[in-house]
PAVOMI-852999 format. One line per 10 residues: number of its first residue (from 1); their letters; for each residue x, y, z of N, C-alpha, C. Coordinates in steps of 0.001 Angstrom, whole numbers, padded with zeros to 6 digits. Layout:
! PAVOMI-852999
NUM = a = X/Y/Z/X/Y/Z/X/Y/Z; ...
! end
This chain:
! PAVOMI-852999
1 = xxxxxxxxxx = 030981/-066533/014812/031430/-067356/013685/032889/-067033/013366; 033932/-068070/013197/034983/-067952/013018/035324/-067285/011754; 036218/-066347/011317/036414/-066146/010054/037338/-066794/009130; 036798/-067176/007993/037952/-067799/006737/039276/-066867/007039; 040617/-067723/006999/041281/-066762/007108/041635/-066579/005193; 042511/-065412/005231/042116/-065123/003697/043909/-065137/003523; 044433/-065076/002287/045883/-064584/001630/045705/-063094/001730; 046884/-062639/001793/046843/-061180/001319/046260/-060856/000221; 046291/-060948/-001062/045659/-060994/-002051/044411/-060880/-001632; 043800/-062172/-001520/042248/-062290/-000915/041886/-060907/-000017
11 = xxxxxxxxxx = 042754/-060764/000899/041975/-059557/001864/042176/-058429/001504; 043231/-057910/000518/043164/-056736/-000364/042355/-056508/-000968; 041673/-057667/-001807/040965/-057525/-002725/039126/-056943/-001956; 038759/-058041/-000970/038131/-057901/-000076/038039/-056792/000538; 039010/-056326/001119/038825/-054367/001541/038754/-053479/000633; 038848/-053642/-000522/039049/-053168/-001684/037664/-053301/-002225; 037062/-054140/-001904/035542/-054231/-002463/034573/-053338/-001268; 034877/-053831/000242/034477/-052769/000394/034720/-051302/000828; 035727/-050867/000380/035708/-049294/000159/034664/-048837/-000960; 035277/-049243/-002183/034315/-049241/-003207/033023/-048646/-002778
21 = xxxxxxxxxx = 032110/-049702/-002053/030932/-049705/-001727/031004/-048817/-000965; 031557/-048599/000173/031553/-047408/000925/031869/-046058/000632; 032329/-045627/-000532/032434/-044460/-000936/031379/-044168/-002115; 030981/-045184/-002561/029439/-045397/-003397/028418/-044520/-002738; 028278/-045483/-000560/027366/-044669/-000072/027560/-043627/000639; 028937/-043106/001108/028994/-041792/001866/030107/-041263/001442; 030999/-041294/-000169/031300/-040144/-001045/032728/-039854/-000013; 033375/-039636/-001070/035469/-039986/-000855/035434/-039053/000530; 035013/-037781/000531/035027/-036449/001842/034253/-037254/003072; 033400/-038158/003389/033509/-038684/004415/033440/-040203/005028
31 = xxxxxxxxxx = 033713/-040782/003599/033903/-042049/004381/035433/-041997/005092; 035548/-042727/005698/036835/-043586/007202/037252/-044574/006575; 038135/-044696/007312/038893/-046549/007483/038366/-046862/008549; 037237/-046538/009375/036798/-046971/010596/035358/-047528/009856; 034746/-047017/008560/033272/-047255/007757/033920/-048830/006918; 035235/-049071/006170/035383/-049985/005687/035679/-051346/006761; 036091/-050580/007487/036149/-052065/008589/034912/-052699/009611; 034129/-051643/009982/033092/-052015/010379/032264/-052981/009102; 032600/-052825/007899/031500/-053247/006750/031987/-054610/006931; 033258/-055168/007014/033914/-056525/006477/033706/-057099/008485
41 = xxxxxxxxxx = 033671/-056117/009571/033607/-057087/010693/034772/-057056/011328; 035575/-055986/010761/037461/-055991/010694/038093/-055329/011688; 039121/-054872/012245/039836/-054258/012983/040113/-052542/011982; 040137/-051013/012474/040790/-050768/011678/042437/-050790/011781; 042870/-051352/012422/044393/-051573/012300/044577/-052714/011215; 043786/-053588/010808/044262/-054884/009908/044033/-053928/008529; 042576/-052746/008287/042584/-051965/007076/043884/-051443/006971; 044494/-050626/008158/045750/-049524/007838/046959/-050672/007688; 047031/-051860/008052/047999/-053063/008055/048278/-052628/006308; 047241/-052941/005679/047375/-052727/004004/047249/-052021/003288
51 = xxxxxxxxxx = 046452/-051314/003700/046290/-049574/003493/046859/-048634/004732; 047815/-048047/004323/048673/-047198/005447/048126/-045944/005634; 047244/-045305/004493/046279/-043982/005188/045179/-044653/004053; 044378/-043465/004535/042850/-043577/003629/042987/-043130/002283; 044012/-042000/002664/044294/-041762/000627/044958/-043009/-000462; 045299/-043683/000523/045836/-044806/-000190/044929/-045933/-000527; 044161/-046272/000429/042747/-047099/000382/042110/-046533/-000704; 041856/-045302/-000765/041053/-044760/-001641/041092/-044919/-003001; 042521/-044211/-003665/043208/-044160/-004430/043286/-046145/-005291; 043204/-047145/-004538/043679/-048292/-004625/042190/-048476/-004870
61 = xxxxxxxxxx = 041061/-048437/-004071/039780/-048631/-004366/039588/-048314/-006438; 039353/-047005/-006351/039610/-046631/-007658/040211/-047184/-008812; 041161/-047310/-008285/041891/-048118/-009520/041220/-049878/-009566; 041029/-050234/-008387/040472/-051489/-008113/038956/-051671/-009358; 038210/-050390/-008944/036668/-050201/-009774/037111/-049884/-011274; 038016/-049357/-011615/038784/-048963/-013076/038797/-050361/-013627; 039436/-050955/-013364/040206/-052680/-014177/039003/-052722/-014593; 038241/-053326/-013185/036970/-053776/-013835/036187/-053132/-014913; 036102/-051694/-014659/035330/-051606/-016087/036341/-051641/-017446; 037613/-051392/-016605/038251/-052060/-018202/038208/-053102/-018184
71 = xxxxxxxxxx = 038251/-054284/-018302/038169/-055628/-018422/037100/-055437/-018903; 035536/-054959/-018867/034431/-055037/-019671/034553/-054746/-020871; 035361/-053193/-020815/035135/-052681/-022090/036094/-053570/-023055; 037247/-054055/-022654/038283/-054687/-023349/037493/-056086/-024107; 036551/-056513/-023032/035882/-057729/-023402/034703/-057454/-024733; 034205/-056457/-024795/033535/-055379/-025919/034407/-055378/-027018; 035231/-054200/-026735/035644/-054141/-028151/036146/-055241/-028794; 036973/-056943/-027885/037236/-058022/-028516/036235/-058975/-028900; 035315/-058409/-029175/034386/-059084/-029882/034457/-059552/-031648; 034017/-060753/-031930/034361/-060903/-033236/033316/-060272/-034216
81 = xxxxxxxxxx = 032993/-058895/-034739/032232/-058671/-034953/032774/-057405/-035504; 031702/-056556/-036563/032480/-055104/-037256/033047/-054034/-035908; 033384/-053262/-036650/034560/-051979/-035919/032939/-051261/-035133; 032440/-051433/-036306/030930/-050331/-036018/030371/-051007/-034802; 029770/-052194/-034993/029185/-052823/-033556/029818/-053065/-032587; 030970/-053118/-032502/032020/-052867/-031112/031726/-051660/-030689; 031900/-050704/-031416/031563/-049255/-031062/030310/-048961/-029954; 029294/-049282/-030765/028004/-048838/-030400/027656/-049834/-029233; 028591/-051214/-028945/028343/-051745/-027787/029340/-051251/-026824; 029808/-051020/-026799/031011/-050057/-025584/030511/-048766/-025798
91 = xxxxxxxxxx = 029785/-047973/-026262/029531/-046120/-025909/028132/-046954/-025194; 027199/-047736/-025430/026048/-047752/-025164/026507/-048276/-023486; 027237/-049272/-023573/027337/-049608/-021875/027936/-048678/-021062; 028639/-047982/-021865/029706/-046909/-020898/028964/-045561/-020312; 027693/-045498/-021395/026851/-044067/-021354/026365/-044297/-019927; 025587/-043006/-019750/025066/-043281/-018151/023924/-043516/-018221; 023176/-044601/-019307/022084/-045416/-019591/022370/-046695/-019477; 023741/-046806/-019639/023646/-048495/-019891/024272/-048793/-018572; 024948/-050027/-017842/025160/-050697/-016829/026866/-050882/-016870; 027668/-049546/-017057/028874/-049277/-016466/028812/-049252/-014793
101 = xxxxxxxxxx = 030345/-049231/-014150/030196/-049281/-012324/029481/-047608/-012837; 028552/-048079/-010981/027699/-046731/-010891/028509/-045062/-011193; 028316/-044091/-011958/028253/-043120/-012088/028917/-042607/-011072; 027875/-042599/-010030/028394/-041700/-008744/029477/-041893/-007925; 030083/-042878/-008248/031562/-043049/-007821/032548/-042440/-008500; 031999/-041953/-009492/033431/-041694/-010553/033165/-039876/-010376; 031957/-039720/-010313/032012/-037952/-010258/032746/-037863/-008635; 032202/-039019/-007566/032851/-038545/-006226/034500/-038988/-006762; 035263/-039498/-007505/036432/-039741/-007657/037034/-038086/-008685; 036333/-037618/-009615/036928/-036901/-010610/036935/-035609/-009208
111 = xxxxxxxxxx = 035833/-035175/-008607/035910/-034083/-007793/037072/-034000/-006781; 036851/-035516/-005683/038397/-035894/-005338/039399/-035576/-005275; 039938/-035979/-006621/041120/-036026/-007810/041813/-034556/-007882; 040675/-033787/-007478/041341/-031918/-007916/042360/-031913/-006517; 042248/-032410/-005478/042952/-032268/-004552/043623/-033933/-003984; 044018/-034818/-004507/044356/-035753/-004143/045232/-036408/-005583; 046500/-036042/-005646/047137/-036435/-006481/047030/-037764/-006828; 047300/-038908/-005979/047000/-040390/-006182/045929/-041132/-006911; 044766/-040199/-006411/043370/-040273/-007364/043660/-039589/-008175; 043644/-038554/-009230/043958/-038223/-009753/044684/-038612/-010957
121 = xxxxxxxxxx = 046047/-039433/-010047/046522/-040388/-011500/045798/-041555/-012004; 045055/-042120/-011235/044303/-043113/-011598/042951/-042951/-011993; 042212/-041515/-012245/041349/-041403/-012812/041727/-040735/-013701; 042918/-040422/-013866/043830/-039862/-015526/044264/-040914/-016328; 044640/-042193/-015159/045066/-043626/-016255/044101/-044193/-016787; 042488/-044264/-016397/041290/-044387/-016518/040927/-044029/-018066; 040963/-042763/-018038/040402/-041433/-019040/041296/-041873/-019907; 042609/-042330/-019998/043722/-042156/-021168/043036/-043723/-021765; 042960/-044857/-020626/042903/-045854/-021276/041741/-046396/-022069; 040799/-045615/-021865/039611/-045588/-022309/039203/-045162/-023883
131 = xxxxxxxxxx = 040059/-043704/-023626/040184/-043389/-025132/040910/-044188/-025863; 042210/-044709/-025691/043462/-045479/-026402/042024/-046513/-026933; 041155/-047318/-026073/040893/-048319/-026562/039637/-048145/-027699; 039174/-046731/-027668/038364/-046166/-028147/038845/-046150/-029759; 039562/-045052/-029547/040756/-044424/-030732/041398/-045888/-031463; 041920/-046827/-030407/042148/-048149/-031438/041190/-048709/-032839; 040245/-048942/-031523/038678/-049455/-032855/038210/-048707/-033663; 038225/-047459/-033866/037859/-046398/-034649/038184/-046332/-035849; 040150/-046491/-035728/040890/-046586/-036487/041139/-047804/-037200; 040540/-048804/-036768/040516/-050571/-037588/039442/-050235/-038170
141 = xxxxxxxxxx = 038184/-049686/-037846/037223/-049218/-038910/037133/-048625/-039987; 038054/-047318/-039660/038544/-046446/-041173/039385/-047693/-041228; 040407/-048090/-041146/041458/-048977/-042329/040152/-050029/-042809; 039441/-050785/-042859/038636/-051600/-043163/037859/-051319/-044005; 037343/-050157/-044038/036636/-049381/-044574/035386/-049498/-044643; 035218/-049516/-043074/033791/-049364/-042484/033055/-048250/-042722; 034137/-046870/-042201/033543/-045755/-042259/034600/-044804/-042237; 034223/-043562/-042360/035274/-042249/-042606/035447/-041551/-041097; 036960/-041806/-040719/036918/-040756/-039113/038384/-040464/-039689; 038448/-039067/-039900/039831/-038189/-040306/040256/-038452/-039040
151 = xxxxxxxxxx = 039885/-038090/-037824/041274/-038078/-036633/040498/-039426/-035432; 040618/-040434/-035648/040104/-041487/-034527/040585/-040450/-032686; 041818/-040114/-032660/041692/-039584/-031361/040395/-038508/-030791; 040219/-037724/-031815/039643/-036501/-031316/038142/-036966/-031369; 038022/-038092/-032416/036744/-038562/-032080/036450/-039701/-030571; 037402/-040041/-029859/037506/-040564/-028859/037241/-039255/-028188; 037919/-038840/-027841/037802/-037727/-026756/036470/-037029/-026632; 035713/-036545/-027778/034453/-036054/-028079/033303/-036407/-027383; 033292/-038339/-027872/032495/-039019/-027318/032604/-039393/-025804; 033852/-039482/-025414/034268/-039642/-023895/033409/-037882/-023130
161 = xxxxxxxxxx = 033849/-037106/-023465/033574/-035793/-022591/032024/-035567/-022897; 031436/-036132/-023952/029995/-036184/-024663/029228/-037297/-023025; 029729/-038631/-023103/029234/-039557/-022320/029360/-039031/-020695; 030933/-038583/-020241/031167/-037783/-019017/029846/-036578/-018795; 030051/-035789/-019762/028775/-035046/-019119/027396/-034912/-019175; 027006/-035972/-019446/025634/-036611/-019889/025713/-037436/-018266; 026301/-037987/-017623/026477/-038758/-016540/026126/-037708/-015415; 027144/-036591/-015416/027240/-035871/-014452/025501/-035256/-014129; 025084/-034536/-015706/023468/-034020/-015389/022425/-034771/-014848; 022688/-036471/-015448/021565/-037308/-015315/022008/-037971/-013884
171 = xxxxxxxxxx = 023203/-037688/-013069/023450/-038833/-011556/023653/-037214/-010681; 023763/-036351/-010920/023287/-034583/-010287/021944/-033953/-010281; 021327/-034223/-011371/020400/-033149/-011803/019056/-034239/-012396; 018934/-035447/-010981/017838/-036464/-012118/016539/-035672/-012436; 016569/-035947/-013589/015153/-035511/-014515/015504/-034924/-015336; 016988/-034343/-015565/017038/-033547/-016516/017347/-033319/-017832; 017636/-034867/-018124/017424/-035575/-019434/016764/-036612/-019371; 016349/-036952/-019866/015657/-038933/-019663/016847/-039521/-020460; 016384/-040886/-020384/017263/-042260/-020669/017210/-041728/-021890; 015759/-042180/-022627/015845/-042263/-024000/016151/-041057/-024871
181 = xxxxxxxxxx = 016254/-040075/-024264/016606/-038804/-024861/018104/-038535/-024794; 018802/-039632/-023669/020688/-039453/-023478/021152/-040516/-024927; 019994/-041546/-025074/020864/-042594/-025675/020611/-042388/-027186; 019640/-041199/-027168/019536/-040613/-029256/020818/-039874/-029240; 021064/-039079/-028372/022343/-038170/-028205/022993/-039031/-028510; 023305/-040129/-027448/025043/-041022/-028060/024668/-041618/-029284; 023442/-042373/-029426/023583/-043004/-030724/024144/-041657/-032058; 023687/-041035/-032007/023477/-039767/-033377/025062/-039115/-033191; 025948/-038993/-031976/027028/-038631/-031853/028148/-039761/-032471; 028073/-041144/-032367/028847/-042133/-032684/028438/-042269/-034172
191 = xxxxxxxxxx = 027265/-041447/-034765/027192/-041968/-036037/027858/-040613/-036970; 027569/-039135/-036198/028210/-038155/-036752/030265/-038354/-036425; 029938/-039147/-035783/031934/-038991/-035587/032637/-040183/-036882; 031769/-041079/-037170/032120/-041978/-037871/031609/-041660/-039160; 030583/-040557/-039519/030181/-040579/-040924/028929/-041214/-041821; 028062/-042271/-040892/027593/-043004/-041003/026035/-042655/-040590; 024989/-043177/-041235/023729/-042480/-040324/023437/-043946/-039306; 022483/-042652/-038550/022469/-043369/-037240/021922/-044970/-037422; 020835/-045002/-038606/020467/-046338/-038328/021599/-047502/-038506; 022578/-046792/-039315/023305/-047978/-040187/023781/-048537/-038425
201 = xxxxx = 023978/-047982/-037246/024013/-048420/-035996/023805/-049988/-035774; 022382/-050148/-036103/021995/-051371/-035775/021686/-052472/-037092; 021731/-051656/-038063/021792/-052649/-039336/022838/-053364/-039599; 024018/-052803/-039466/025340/-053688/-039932/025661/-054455/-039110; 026663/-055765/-039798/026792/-056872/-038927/028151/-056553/-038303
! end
């Protein structure tokens, strides 16, 4: 079968989807540029054509899987709706209960990252942008006067390293929390950072 030919764009994006997937199933230390091209049917000279090594594929993958979950979360917190229920719908999808990109890409990216500067910045631009958007809504809540958070940053960060290592035990160590026992944790953590008890969670509009 002949192949569509694609734009650059198109076939970036396309190798870019599958690295993704390929480091999903055999983890940044041994997937190839010989595993992403076999997946698409490809040459690996047309992968290295656009990706010039694998740290670069890699690195570009990452950031590729990043947007996207920012673009979710961005699409969350712009919701027309209180500071509070933005909240509790972005920690609940982001937790490693709800349906953020899989988990196990991001621990094979943070481990990575200790030795691969490129990853590294982009799972640091990740982490920063996450909180910023965190720490934003927090802070339209106290001005509104939803609820009481003396420092919106530090309550970003809390809940970020709270959700990070709740991920790591439950996509490392399955069994060693359950679902419903991770998501009393985040709920009861987003209600102690904001001041608020936990039910008011799902009561307010």
């Amino acid at each position: 079968m002949t192949r569509v030919r694609l734009s650059v764009a198109q076939r970036r994006e396309e190798l870019l989807r599958a690295a993704v997937g390929q480091i999903e199933a055999r983890g940044v230390a041994a997937v190839r540029i010989a595993d992403v091209a076999s997946a698409l049917g490809v040459s690996n000279a047309l992968v290295l054509y656009h990706f010039s090594t694998k740290e670069k594929l890699v690195a570009e993958a990452f950031a590729y899987a990043a947007e996207d979950d920012l673009a979710h979360l961005r699409k969350l917190l712009g919701r027309r709706s209180s500071a509070l229920r933005r909240l509790r719908a972005a920690v609940r999808w982001y937790a490693p209960t709800g349906q953020a990109k899989g988990w196990r890409l991001w621990i094979e990216g943070w481990a990575a990252a200790l030795r691969e500067p490129a990853l590294r910045e982009v799972t640091r631009d990740l982490d920063r942008q996450w909180k910023a958007a965190i720490t934003e809504v927090v802070a339209e809540g106290v001005a509104a006067g939803e609820f009481h958070c003396p420092d919106p940053a530090a309550a970003a960060l809390r809940l970020t390293a709270l959700l990070d290592g709740l991920a790591v035990q439950m996509t490392a160590y399955e069994g060693t929390v359950s679902r419903t026992r991770a998501q009393e944790w985040v709920d009861e953590a987003l209600a102690r950072e904001l001041g608020v008890e936990r039910a008011e969670l799902t009561t307010r509009s």
